[in-house]
Backbone bond lengths (Angstrom), bond angles and torsions (degrees), N, CA, C in turn:
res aa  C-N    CA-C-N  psi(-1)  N-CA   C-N-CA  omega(-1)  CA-C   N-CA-C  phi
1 X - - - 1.450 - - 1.537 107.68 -
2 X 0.996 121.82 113.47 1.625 128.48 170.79 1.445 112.54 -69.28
3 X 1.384 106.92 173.89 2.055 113.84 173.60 1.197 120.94 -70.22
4 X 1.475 136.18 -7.23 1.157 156.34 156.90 1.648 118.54 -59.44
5 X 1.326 102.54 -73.55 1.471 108.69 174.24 1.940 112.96 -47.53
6 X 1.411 96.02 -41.42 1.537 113.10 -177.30 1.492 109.72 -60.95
7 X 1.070 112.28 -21.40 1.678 114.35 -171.15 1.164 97.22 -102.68
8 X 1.302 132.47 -18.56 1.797 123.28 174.32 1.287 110.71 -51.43
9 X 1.704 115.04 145.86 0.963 123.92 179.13 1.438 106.87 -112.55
10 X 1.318 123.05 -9.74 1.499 132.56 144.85 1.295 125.69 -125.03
11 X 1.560 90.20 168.90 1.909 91.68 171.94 1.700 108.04 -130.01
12 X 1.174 104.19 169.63 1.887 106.82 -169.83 1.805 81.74 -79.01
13 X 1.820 96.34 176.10 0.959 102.57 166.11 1.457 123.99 -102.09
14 X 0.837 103.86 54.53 2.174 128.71 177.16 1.526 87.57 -125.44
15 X 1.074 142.26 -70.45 1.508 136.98 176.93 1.335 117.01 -48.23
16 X 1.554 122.86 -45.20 0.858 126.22 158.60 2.000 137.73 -31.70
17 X 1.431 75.30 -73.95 1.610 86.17 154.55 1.814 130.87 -49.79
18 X 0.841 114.02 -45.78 1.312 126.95 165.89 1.338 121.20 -56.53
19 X 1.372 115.49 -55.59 1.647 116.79 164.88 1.349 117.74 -43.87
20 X 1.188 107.13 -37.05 1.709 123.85 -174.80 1.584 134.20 -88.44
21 X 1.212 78.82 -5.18 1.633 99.43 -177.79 1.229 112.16 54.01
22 X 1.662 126.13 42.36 1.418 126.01 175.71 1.889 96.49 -135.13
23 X 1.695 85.52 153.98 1.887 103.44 167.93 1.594 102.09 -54.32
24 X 1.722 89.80 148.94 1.530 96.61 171.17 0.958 129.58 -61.58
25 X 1.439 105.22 -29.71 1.791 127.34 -179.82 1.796 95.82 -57.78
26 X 1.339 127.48 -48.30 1.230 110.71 -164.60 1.759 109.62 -75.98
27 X 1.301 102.15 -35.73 1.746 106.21 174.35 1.003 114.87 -67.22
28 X 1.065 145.25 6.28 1.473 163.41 177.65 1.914 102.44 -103.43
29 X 1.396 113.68 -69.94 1.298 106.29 165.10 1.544 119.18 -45.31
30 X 1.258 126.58 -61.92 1.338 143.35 -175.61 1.830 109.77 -38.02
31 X 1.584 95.10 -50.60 1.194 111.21 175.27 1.773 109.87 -61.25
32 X 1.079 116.35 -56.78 1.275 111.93 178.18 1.528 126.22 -63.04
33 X 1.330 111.44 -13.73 1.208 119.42 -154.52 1.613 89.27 -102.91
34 X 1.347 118.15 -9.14 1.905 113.87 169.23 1.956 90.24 90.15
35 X 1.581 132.12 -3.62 0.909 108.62 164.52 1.915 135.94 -69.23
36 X 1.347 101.25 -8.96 1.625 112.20 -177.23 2.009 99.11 -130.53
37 X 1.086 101.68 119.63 1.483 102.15 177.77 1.560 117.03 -88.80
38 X 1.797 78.36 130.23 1.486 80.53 -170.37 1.743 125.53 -134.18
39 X 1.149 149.82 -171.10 1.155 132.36 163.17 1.561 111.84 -121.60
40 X 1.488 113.34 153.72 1.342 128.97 -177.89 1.135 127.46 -123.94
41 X 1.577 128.07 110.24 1.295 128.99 -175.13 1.287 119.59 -133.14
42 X 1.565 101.07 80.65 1.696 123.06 154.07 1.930 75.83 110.21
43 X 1.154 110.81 -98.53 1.273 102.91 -169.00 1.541 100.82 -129.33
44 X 1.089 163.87 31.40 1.630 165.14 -75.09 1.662 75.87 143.15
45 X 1.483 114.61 119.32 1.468 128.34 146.04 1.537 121.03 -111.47
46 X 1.286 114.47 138.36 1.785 121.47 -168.75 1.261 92.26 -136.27
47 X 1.802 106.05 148.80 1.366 128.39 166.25 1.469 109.15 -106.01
48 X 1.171 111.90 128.97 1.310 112.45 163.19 1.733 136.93 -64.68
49 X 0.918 132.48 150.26 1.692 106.11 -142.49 1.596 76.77 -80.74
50 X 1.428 116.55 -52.59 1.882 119.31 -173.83 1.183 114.03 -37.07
51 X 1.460 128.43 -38.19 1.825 126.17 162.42 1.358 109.55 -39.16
52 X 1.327 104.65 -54.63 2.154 105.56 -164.80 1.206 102.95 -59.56
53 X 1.891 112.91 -48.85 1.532 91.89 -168.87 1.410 98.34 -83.82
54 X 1.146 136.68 -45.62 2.084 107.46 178.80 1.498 123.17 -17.97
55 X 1.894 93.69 -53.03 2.091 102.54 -166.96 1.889 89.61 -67.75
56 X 1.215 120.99 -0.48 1.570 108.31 -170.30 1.272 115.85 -90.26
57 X 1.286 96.34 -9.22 1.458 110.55 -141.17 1.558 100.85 -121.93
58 X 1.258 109.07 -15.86 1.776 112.03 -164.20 1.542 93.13 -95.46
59 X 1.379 125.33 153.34 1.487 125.12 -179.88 1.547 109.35 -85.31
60 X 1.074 99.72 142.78 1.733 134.37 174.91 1.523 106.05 -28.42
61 X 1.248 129.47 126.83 1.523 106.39 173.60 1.310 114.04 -92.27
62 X 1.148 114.35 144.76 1.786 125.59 -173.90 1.470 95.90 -66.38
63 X 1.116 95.63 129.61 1.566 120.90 163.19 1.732 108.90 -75.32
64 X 1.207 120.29 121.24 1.602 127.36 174.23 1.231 100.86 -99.73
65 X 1.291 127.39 -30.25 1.448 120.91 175.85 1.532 123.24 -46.75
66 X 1.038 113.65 153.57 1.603 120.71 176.76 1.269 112.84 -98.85
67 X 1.497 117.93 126.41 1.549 123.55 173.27 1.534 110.33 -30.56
68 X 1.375 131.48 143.00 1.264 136.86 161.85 1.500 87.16 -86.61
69 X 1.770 89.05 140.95 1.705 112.11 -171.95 2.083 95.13 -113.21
């Protein structure tokens, strides 16, 4: 990672994905779906790096569902 990347205050959502260990296809849903906050300019979508660590940082939601047997 160079001093450049380090000074970003966002990342695309291809970086995104990658940090996260998920398909783009889903950070792309996620993104749309208002679960990862993000900004939009014209057609170019960016994550703010402070979004990733918040969603990193917030606890897991309990599953109420019951295992499929």
């Amino acid at each position: 990672m160079d001093d450049m990347d380090k000074q970003k205050l966002t990342i695309t959502v291809d970086e995104c994905a990658k940090l996260l260990g998920i398909s783009r296809g889903l950070c792309f849903q996620m993104v749309h779906e208002g679960k990862i906050p993000h900004l939009r300019f014209n057609k170019r979508i960016v994550i703010p790096k402070w979004a990733i660590e918040n969603l990193l940082q917030e606890p897991p939601p309990v599953n109420l569902t019951p295992a499929a047997k």
